[in-house]
KOLLUMBA-264526 format. One record per residue (C-alpha): z, y, x; residue in one letter. Coordinates in steps of 0.25 Angstrom, whole numbers, plus 5000, padded with zeros to 4 digits. Layout:
N
ZYXA/...
% end
This chain:
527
508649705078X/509849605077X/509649555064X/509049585052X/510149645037X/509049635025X/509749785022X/508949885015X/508450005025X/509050145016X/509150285022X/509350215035X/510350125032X/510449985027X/510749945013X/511049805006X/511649844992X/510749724987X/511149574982X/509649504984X/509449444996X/508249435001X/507549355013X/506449355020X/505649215022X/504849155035X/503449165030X/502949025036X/504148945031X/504749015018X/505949005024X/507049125021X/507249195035X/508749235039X/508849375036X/509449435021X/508649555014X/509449625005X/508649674991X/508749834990X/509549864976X/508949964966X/510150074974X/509650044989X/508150064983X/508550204978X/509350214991X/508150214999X/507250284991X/508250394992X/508450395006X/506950395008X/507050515000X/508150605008X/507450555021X/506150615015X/506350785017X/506750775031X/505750665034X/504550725029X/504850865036X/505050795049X/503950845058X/502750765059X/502950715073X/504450675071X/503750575058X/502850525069X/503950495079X/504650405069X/503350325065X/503050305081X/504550265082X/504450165071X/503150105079X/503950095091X/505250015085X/504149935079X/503449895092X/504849875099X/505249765090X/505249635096X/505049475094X/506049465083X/505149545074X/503849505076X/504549345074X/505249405061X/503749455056X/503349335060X/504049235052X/504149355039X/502649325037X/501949215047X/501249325055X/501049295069X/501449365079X/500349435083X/499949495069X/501349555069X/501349605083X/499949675078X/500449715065X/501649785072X/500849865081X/499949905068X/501349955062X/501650035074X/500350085077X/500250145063X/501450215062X/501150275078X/499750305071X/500450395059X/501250445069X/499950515076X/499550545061X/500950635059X/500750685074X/499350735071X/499550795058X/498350785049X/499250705040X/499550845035X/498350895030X/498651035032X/497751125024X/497951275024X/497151365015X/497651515019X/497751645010X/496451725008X/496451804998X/494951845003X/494551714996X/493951734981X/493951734970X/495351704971X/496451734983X/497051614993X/498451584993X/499051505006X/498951375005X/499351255014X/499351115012X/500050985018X/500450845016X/501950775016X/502450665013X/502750604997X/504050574998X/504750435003X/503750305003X/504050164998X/503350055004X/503049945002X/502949825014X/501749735014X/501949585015X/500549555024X/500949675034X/502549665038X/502249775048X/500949855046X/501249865031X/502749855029X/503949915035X/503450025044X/501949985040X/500950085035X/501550135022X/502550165030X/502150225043X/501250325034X/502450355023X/503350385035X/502150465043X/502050535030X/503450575029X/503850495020X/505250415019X/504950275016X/505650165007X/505050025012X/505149905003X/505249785013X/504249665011X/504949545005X/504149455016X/504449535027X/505849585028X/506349545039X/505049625047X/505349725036X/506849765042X/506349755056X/505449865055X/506549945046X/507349955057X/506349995066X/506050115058X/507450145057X/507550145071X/506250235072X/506950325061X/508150335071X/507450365083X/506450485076X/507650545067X/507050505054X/507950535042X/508650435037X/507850385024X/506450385030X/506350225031X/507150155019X/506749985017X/507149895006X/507049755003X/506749664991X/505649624980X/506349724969X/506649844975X/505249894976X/505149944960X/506450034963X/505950094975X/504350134970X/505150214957X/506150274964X/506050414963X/506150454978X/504950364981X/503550444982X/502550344985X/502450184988X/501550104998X/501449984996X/500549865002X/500549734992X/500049664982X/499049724970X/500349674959X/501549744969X/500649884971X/500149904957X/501649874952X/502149984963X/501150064958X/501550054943X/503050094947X/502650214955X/501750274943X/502850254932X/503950324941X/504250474935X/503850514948X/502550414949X/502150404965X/501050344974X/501050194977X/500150154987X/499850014987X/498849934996X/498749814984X/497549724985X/496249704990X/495049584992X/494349655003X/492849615000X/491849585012X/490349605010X/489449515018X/488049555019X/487049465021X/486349505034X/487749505041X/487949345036X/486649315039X/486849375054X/488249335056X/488949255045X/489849135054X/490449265061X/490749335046X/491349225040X/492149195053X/492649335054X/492749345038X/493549215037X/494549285050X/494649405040X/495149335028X/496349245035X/496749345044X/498149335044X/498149255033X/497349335023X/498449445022X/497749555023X/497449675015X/496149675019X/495949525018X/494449505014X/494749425001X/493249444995X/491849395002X/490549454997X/489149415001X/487649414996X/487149284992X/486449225004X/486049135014X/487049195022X/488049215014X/488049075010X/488049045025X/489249115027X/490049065016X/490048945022X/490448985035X/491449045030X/492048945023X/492048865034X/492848985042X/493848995029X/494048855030X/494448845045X/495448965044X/496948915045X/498048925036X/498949045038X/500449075035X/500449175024X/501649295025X/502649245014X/502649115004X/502449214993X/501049264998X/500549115001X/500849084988X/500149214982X/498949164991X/498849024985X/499049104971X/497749184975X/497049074980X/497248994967X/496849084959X/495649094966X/495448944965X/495648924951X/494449034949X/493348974943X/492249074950X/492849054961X/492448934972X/493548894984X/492848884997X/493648845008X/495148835012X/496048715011X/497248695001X/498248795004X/499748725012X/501048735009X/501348865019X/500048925021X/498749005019X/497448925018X/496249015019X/495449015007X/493849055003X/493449054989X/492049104984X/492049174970X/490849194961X/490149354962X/490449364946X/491949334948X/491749484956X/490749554948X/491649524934X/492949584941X/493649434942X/495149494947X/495149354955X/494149424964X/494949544965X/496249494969X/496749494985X/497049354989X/498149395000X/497949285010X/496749195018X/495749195006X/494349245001X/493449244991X/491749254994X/490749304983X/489449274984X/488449404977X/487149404973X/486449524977X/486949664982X/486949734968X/488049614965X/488649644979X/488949784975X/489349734959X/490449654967X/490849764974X/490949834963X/491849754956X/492749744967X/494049814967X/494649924979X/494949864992X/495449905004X/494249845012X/492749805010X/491949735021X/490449735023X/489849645032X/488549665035X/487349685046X/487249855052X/485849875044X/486549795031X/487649875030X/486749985029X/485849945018X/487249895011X/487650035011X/488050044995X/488849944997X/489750015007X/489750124997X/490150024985X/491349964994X/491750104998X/492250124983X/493150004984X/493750004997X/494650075009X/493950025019X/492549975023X/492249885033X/490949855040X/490849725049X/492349705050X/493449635042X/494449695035X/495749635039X/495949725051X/496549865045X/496649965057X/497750075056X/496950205059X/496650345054X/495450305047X/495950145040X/496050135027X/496950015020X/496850075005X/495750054995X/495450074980X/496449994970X/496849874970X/496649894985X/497750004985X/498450084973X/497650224979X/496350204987X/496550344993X/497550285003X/497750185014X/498850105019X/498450095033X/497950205042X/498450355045X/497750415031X/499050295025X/499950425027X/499150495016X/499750415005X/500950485007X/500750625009X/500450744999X/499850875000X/500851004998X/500251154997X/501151275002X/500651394995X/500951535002X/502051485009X/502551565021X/502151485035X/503651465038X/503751395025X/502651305027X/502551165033X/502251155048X/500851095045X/500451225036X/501051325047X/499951445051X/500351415065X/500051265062X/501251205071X/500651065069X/499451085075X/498851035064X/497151025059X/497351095045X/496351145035X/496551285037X/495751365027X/494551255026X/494551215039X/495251135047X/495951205060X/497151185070X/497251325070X/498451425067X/498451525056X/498851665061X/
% end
């Protein structure tokens, strides 16, 4: 890559119609970095929406296999990319070298792992339910049932993922496994990285034959609006703030055509201490604990932003060893100026509070993120305060101290969808807590036992979603194979003729594929 144009990516050419020029800033000194950004227009907006749309019949009737081979070519051109990049990540968002190397191979590791979903098949969900007429009271017509893909996909870049999240992140990697074309609105904090890993999608496009269309990307803070309500669009991922996915979501529904938006939006991420794990091993909790909540400078999804413990000796133990941890954590560099000065927004807020007590952490500087540990009062929780409820996106906490368990569970209770929850307790404790796993299953996507929530692994089985404000629909995730879920729907071919049908509803079941055939599930072919 020789040097970078800021042009709009549309139907596989470049586009810059616009006037606004944009510029992408060096996350430790503010300063504007050299490359220009040009603002997609209202025309180019429509331009790649369309394209997305004349790319979509041929893409979604590629065969399975050719999808995957685009996805695994997109992780190769990613890996392939050299020092210029990582140091272009780097100086977009303060990340060190080693989180983007790591967050890279997450990228490519994902889209190689919806690769082996599309190569396997069960993203199908063949069912086939055949003619017998011997069944009463009423005779069987054929049916048959599959799943495709919506339609093209906008999406959305993330600000604390410029890889996993963004350009050929997630949302996308399961959008495009799904068949579908995708519009990606670039990140205004990461553009630079943002056409980087543009052009190495189009350069995978090139390679695998993809129709022109299947990857369009534009830049700017407006152009978001124009793209969620043009008609070609048929569902949004998004990953942001609880303000930016609610508004997304109030476009898409008052559309003539209303679509999905899935958005991952806000979440605390409560742990639970119980009292026989402090009791055993609180030094090492509030060590671990305080690592959790400033890893990589508290910009995590899954950022534990809420402490829970039973009053105690223990608990009062390890309050203060963690404050004494909190308190020795180092200043970080946050991504952008504009999420700094969210974070000392949130921390005011927090201050001004009158239930709520600082603990530890100096006076925030000029350029950086000072970890923070406030305590707030268990009534603050149980009457619903929004304070309590709100994500601080950066190095800060907040620690409640409860009564009993039944104010334990009340607490709970009160507490809005996550996408985490974490209990730490002692093997015969977690036992006897056992309503309380059921309680926290109610409100979160995942549930962690003896672990912290920070680390999301991209498997078959993860799932990065939860009940709203968590997400706009708990029955999806964003990380993980079941991601490719969000955009698929079911068809059903009646007493069609086996030449008509879909490959993956053939009797002779060309595919290979473990179908429900008749109630049970079988690889076999129907004679």
């Amino acid at each position: 890559m020789s040097q970078l144009l800021g042009h709009n990516y549309i139907g596989g050419q470049r586009s810059a119609q616009g006037d606004i020029r944009l510029h992408s800033l060096d996350a430790s000194t503010g300063e504007a970095l050299p490359a220009v950004f040009i603002q997609a227009t209202e025309a180019e907006v429509a331009a790649a929406a369309n394209a997305a749309a004349a790319a979509w019949p041929s893409y979604r009737n590629l065969p399975a296999l050719r999808r995957a081979e685009f996805l695994e070519a997109i992780a190769e051109e990613l890996d392939a990319l050299g020092e210029d990049f990582i140091a272009t990540v780097s100086r977009e968002t303060a990340l060190p070298t080693g989180r983007i190397q790591g967050e890279r191979s997450r990228t490519s590791n994902q889209l190689r792992l919806f690769g082996q979903v599309l190569r396997r098949g069960d993203f199908y969900a063949a069912r086939i339910d055949r003619a017998q007429p011997e069944r009463q009271p009423l005779p069987r017509v054929d049916l048959r049932q599959y799943r495709i893909g919506v339609g093209p996909v906008a999406v959305f870049g993330a600000s604390n993922f410029p890889l996993a999240f963004s350009t050929a992140g997630g949302d996308t990697a399961s959008a495009l496994a799904a068949g579908c074309p995708v519009v990606f609105k670039a990140h205004s904090g990461h553009m630079a990285t943002a056409e980087w890993v543009a052009d190495a999608i189009l350069r995978a496009a090139e390679r695998s034959g993809m129709p022109a269309g299947v990857f369009n990307m534009l830049y700017g803070s407006g152009v978001g609006e124009w793209l969620v309500q043009h008609p070609a669009i048929q569902a949004v991922g998004f990953t942001g703030s609880l303000k930016g996915g609610n508004a997304l979501g109030r476009l898409a529904a008052a559309r003539a055509q209303p679509i999905p938006v899935f958005a991952e939006m806000s979440s605390i991420n409560p742990v639970l201490l119980l009292p026989e794990a402090l009791q055993t091993r609180g030094a090492a909790i509030a060590r671990e604990l305080s690592g959790s909540v400033t890893l990589g400078c508290g910009q995590f999804c899954t950022n534990p932003g809420l402490i829970l413990g039973l009053r105690s000796p223990a608990f009062s133990a390890f309050i203060e060893q963690f404050k004494q941890q909190m308190a020795a954590q180092p200043e970080q560099t946050m991504l952008n100026r504009g999420t700094l000065a969210n974070y000392r927004k949130g921390l005011q807020h927090l201050h001004d509070h009158p239930g709520i007590q600082h603990l530890a952490g100096t006076s925030q500087g000029q350029d950086k993120a000072q970890p923070q540990l406030f305590q707030a009062d268990v009534s603050l929780l149980l009457k619903g305060d929004e304070l309590l409820q709100e994500e601080i996106f950066g190095p800060a906490t907040i620690l409640i101290e409860v009564e009993d368990q039944a104010q334990l569970f009340a607490g709970i209770a009160a507490l809005r969808g996550q996408l985490t929850a974490t209990l730490i307790g002692e093997a015969q404790e977690l036992t006897n807590w056992r309503g309380l796993i059921e309680l926290l299953q109610e409100k979160v996507g995942r549930l962690l036992i003896n672990g912290y929530p920070t680390g999301v692994e991209v498997s078959d089985t993860m799932v990065h979603g939860g009940p709203y404000p968590a997400t706009s629909d708990a029955r999806g995730t964003s990380v993980g194979t079941l991601a490719i879920d969000r955009f698929l729907r079911p068809v059903c071919f009646q007493n069609f003729a086996d030449e008509l049908l879909p490959a993956p509803l053939q009797n002779a079941n060309p595919l290979g594929l473990l179908r429900l055939l008749d109630g049970e599930f079988s690889r076999a072919a129907i004679s």
